[in-house]
mmCIF entry with sequence, helices, sheets and N, C-alpha, C, O atoms, coordinates in Angstrom:
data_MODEL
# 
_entry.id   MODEL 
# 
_entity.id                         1 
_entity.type                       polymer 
_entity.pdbx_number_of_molecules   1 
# 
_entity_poly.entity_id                      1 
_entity_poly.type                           'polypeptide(L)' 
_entity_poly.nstd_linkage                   no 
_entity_poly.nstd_monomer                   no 
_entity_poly.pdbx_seq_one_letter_code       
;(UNK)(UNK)(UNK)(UNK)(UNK)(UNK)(UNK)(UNK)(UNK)(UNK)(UNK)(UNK)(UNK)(UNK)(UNK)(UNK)
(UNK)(UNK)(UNK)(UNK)(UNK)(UNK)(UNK)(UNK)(UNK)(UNK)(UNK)(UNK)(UNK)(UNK)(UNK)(UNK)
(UNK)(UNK)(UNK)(UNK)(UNK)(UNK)(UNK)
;
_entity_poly.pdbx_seq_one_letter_code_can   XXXXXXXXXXXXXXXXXXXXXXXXXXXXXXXXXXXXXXX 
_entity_poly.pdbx_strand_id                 A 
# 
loop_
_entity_poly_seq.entity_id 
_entity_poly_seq.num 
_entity_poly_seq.mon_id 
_entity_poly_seq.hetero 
1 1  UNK n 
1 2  UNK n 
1 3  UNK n 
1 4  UNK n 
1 5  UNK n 
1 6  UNK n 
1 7  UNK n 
1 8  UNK n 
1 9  UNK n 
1 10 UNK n 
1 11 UNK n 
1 12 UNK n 
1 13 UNK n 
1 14 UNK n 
1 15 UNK n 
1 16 UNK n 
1 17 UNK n 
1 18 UNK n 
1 19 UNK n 
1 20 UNK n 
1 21 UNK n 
1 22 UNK n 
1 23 UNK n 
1 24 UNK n 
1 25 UNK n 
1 26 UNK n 
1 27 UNK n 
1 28 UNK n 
1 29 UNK n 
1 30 UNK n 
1 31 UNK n 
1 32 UNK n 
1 33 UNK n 
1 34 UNK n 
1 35 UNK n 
1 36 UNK n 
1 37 UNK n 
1 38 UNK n 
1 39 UNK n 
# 
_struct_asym.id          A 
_struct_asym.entity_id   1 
# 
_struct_conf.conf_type_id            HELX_P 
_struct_conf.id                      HELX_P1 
_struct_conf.pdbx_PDB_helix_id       AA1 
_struct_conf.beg_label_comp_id       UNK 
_struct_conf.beg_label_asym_id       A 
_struct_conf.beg_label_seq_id        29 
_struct_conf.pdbx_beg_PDB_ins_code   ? 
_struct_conf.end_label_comp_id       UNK 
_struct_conf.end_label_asym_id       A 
_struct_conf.end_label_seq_id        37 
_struct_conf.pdbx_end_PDB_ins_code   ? 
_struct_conf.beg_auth_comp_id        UNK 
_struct_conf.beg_auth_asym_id        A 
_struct_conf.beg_auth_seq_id         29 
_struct_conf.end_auth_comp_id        UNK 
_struct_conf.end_auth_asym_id        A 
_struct_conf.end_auth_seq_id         37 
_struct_conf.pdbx_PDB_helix_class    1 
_struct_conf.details                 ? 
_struct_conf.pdbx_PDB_helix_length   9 
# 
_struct_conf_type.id          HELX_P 
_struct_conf_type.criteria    ? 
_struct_conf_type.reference   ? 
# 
loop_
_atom_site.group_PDB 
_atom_site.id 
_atom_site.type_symbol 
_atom_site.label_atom_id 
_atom_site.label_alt_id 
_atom_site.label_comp_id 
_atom_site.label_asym_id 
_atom_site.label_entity_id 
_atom_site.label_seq_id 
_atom_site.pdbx_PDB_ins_code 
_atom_site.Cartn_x 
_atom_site.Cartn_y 
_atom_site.Cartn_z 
_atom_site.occupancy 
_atom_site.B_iso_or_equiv 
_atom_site.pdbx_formal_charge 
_atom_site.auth_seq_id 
_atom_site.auth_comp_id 
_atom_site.auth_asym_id 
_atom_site.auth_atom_id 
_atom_site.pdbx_PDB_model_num 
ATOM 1   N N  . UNK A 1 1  ? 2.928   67.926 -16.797 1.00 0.00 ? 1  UNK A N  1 
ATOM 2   C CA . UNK A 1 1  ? 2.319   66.616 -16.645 1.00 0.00 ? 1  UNK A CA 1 
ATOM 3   C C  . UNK A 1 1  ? 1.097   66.520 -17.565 1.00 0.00 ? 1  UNK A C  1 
ATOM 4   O O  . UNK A 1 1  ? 0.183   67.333 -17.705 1.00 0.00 ? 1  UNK A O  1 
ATOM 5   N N  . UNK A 1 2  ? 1.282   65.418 -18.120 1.00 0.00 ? 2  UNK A N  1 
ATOM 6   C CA . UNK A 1 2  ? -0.009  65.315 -19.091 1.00 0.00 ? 2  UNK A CA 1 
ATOM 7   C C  . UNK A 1 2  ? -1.227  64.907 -18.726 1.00 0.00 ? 2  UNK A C  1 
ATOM 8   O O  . UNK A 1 2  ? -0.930  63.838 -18.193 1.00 0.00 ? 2  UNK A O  1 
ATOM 9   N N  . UNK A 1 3  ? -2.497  65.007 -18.625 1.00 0.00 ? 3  UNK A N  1 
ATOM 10  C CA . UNK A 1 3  ? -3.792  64.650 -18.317 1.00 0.00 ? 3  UNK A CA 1 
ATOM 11  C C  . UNK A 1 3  ? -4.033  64.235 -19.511 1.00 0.00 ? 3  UNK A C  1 
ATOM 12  O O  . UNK A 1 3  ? -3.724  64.547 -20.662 1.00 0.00 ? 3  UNK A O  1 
ATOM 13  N N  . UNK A 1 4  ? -5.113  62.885 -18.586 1.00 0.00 ? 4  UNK A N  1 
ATOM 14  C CA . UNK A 1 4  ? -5.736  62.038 -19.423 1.00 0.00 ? 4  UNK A CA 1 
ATOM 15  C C  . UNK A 1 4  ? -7.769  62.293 -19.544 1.00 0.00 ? 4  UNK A C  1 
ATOM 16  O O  . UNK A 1 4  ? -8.675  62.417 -18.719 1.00 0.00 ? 4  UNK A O  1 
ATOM 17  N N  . UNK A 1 5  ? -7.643  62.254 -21.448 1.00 0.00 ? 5  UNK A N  1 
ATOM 18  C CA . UNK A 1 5  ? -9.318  63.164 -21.535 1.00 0.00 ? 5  UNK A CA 1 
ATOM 19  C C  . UNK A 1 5  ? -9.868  62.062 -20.978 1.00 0.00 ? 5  UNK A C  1 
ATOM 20  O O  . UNK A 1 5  ? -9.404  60.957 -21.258 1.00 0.00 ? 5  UNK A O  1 
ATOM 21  N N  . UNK A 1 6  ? -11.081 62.218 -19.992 1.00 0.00 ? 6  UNK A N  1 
ATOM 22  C CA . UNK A 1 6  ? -11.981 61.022 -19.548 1.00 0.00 ? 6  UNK A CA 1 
ATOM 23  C C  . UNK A 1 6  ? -13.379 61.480 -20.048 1.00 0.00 ? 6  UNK A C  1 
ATOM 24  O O  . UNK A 1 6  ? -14.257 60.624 -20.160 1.00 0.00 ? 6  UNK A O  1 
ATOM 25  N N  . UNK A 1 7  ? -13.746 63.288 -20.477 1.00 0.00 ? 7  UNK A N  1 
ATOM 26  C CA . UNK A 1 7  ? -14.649 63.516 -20.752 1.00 0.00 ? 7  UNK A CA 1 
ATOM 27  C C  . UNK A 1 7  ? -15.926 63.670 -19.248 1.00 0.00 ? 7  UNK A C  1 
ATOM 28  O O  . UNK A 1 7  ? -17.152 63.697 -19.142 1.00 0.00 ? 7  UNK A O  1 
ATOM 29  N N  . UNK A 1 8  ? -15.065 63.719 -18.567 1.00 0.00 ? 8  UNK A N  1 
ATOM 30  C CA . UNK A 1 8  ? -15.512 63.950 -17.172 1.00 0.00 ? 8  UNK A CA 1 
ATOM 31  C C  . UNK A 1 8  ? -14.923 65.006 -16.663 1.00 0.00 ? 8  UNK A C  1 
ATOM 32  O O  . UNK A 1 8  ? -13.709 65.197 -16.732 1.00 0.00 ? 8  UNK A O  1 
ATOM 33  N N  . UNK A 1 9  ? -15.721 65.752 -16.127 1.00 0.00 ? 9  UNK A N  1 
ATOM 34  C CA . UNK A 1 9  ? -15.399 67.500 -14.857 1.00 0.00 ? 9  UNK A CA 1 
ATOM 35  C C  . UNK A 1 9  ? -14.444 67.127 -14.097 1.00 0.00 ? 9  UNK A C  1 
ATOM 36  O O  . UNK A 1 9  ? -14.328 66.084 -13.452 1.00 0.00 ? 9  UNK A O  1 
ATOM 37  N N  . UNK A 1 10 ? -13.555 68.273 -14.219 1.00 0.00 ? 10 UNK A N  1 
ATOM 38  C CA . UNK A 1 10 ? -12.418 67.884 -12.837 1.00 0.00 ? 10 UNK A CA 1 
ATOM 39  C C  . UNK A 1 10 ? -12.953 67.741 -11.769 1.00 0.00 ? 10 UNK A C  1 
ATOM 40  O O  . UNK A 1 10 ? -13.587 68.791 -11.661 1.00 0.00 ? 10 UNK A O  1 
ATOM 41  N N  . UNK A 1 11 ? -13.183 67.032 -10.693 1.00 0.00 ? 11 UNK A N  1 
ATOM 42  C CA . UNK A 1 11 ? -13.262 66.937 -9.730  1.00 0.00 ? 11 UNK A CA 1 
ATOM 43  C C  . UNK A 1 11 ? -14.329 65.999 -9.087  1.00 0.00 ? 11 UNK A C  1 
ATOM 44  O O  . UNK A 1 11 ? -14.802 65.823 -7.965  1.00 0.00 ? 11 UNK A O  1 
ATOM 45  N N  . UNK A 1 12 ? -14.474 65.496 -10.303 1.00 0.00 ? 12 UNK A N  1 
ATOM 46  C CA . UNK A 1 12 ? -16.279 64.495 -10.521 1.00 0.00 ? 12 UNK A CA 1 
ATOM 47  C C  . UNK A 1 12 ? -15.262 62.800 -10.636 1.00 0.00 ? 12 UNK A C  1 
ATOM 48  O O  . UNK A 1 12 ? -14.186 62.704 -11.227 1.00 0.00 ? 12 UNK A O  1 
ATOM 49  N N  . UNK A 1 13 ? -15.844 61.858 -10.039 1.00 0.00 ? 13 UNK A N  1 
ATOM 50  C CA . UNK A 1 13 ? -15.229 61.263 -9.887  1.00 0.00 ? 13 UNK A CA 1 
ATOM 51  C C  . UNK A 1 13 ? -15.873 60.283 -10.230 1.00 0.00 ? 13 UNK A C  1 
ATOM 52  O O  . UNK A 1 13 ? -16.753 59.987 -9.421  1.00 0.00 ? 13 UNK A O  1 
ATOM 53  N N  . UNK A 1 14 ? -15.751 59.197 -11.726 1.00 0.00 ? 14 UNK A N  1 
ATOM 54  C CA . UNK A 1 14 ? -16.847 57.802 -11.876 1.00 0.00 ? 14 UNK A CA 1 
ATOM 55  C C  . UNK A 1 14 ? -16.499 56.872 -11.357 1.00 0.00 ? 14 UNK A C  1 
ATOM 56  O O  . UNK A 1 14 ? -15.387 56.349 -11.282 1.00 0.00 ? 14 UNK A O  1 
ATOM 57  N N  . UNK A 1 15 ? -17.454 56.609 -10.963 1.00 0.00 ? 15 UNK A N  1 
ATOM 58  C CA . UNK A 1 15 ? -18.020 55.087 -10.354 1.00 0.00 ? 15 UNK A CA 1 
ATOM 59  C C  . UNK A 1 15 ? -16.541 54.258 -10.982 1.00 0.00 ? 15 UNK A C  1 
ATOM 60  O O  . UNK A 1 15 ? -15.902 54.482 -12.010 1.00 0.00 ? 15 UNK A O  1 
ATOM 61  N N  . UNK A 1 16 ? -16.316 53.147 -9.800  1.00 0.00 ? 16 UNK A N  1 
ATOM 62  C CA . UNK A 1 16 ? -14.940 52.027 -10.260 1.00 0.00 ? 16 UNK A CA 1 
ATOM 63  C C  . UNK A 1 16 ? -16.048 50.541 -10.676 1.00 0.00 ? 16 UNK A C  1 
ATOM 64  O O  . UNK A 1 16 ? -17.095 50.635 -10.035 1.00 0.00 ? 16 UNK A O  1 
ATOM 65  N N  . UNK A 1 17 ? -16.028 49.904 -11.126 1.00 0.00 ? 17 UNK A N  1 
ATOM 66  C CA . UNK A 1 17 ? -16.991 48.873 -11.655 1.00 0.00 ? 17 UNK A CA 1 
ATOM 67  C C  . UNK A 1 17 ? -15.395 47.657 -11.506 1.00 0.00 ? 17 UNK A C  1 
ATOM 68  O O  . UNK A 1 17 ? -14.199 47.942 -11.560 1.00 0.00 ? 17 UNK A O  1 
ATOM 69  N N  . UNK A 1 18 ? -15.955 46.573 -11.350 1.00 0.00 ? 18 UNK A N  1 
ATOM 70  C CA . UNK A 1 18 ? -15.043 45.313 -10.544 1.00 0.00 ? 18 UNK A CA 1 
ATOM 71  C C  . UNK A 1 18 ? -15.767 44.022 -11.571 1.00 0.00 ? 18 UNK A C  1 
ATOM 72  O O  . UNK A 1 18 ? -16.973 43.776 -11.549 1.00 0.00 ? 18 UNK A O  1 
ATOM 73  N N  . UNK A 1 19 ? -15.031 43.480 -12.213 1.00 0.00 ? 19 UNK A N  1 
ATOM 74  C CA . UNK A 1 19 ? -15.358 42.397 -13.386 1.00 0.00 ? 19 UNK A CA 1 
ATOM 75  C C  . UNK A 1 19 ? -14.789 41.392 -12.494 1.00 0.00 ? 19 UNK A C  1 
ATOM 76  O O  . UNK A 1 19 ? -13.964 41.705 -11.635 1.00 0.00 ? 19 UNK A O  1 
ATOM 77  N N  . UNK A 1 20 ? -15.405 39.596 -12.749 1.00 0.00 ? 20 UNK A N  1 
ATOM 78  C CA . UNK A 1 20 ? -14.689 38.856 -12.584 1.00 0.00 ? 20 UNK A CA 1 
ATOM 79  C C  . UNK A 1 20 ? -15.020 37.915 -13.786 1.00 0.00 ? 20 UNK A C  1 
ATOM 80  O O  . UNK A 1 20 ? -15.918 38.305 -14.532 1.00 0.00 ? 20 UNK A O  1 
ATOM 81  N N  . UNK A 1 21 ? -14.433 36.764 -14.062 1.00 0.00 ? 21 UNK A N  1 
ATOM 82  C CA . UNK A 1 21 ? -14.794 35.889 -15.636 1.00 0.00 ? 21 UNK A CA 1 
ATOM 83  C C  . UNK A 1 21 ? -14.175 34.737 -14.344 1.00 0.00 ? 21 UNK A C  1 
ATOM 84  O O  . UNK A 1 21 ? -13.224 34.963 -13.596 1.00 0.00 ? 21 UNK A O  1 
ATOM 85  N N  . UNK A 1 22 ? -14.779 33.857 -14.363 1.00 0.00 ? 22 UNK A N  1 
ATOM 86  C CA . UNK A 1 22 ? -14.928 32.634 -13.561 1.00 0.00 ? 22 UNK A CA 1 
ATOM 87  C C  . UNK A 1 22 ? -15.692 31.490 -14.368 1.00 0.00 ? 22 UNK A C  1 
ATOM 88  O O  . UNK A 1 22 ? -16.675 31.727 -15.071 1.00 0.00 ? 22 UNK A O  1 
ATOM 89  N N  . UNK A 1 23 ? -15.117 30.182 -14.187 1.00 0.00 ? 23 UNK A N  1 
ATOM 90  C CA . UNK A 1 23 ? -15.416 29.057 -15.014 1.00 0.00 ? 23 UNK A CA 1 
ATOM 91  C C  . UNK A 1 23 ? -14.761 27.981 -14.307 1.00 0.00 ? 23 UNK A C  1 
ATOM 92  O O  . UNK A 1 23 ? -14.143 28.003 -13.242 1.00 0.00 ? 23 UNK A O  1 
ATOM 93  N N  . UNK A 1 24 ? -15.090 26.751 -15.341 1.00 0.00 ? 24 UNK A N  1 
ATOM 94  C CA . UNK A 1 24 ? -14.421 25.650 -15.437 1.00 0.00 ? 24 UNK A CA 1 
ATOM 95  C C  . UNK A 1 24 ? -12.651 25.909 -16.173 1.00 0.00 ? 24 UNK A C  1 
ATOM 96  O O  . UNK A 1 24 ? -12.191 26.756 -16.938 1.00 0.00 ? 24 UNK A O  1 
ATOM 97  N N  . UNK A 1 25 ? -12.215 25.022 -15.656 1.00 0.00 ? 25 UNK A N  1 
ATOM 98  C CA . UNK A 1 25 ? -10.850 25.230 -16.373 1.00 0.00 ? 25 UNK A CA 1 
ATOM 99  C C  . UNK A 1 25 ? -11.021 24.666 -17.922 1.00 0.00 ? 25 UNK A C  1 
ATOM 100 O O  . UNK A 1 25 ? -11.790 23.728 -18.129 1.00 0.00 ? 25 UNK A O  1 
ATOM 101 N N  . UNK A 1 26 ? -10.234 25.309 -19.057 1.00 0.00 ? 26 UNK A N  1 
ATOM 102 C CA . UNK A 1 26 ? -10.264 24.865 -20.081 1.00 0.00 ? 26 UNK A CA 1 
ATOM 103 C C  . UNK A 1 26 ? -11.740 25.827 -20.803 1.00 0.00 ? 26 UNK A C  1 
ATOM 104 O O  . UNK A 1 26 ? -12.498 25.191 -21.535 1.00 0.00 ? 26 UNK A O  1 
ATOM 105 N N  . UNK A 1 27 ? -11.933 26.798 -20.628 1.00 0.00 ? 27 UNK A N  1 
ATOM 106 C CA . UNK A 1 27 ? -13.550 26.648 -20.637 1.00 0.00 ? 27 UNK A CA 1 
ATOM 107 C C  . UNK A 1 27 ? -13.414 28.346 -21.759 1.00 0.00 ? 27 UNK A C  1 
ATOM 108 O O  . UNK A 1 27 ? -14.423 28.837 -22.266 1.00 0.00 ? 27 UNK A O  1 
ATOM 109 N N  . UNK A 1 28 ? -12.477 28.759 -21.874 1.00 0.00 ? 28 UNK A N  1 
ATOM 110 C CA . UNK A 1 28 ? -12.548 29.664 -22.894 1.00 0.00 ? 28 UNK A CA 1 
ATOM 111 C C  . UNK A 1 28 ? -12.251 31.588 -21.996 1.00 0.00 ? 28 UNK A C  1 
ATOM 112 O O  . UNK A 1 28 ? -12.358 32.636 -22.633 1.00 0.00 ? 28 UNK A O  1 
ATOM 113 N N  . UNK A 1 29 ? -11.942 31.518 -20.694 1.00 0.00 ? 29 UNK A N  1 
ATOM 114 C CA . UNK A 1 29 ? -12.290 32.340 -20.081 1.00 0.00 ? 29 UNK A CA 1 
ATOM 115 C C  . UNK A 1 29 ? -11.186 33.648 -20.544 1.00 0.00 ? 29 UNK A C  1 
ATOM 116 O O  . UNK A 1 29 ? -11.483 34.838 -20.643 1.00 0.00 ? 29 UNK A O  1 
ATOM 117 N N  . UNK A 1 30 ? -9.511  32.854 -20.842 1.00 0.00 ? 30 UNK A N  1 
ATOM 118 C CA . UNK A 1 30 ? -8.392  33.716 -20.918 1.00 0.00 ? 30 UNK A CA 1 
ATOM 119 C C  . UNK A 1 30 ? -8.511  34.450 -22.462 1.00 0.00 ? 30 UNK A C  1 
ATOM 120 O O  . UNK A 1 30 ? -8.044  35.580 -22.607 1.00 0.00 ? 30 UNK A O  1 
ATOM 121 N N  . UNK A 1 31 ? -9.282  33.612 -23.813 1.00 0.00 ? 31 UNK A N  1 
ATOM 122 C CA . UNK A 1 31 ? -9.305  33.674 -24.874 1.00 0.00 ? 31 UNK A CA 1 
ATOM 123 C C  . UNK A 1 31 ? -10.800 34.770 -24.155 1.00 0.00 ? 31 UNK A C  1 
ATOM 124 O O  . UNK A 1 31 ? -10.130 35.792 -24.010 1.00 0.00 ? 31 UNK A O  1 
ATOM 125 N N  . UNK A 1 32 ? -11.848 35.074 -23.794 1.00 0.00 ? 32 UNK A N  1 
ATOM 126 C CA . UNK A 1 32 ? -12.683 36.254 -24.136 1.00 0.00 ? 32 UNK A CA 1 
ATOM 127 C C  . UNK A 1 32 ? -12.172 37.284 -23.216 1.00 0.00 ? 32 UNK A C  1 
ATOM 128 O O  . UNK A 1 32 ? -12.538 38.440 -23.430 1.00 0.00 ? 32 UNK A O  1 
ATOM 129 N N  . UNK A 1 33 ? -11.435 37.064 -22.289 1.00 0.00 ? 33 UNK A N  1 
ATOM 130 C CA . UNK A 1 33 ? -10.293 38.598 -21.726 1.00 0.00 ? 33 UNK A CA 1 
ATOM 131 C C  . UNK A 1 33 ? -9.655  39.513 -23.037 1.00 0.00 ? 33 UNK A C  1 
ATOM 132 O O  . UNK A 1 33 ? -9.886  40.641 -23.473 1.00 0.00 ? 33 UNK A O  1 
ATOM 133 N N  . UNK A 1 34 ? -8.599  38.244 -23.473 1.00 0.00 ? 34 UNK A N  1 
ATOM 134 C CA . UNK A 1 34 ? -7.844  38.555 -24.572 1.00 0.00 ? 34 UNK A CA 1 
ATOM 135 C C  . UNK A 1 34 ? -9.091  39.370 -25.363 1.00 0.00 ? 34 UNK A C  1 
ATOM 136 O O  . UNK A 1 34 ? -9.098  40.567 -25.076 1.00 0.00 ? 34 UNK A O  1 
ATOM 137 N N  . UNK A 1 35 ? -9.999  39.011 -26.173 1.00 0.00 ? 35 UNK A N  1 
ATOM 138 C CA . UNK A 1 35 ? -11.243 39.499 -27.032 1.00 0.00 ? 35 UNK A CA 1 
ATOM 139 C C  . UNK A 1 35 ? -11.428 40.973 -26.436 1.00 0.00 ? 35 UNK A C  1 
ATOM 140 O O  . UNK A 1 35 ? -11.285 42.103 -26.902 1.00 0.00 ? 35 UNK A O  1 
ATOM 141 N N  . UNK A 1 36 ? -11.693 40.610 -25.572 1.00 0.00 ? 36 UNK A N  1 
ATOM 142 C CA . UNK A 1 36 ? -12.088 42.247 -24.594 1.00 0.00 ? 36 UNK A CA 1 
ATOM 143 C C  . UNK A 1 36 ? -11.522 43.442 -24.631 1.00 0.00 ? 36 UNK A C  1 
ATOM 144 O O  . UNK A 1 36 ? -11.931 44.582 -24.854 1.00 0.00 ? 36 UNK A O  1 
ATOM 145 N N  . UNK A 1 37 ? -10.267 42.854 -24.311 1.00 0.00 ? 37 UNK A N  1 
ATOM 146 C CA . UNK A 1 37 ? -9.190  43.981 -23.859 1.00 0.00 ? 37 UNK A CA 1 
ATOM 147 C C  . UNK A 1 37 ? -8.102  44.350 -25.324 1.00 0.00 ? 37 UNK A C  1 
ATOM 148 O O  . UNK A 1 37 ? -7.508  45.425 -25.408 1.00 0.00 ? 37 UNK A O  1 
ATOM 149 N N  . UNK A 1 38 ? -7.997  43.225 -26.421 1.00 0.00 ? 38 UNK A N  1 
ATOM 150 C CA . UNK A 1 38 ? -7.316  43.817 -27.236 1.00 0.00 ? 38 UNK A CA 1 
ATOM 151 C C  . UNK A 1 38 ? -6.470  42.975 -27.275 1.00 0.00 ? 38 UNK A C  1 
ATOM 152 O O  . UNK A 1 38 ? -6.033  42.628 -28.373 1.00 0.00 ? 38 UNK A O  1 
ATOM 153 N N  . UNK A 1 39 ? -6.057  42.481 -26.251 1.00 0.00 ? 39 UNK A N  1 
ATOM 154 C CA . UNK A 1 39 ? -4.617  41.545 -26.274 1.00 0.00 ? 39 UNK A CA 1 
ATOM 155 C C  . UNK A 1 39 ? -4.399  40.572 -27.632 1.00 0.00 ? 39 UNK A C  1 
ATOM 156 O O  . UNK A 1 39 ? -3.394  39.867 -27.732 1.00 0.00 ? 39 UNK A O  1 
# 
């Protein structure tokens, strides 16, 4: 099974962090996801 490098100690566990992008509709929110993530 392959492991993934995180550059973190086995057994050390980082913090989960929770995003939301909320707006008006029409307002640019899906186009700076896309920006973000690569899409």
């Amino acid at each position: 099974m392959a492991r993934e490098r995180t550059g973190v100690a086995p057994g050390v566990q980082r913090p989960r962090v929770t995003v939301a992008l909320a707006g008006n509709p029409n307002s640019g929110k899906t186009t700076l996801f896309n920006a973000l993530t690569g899409s």
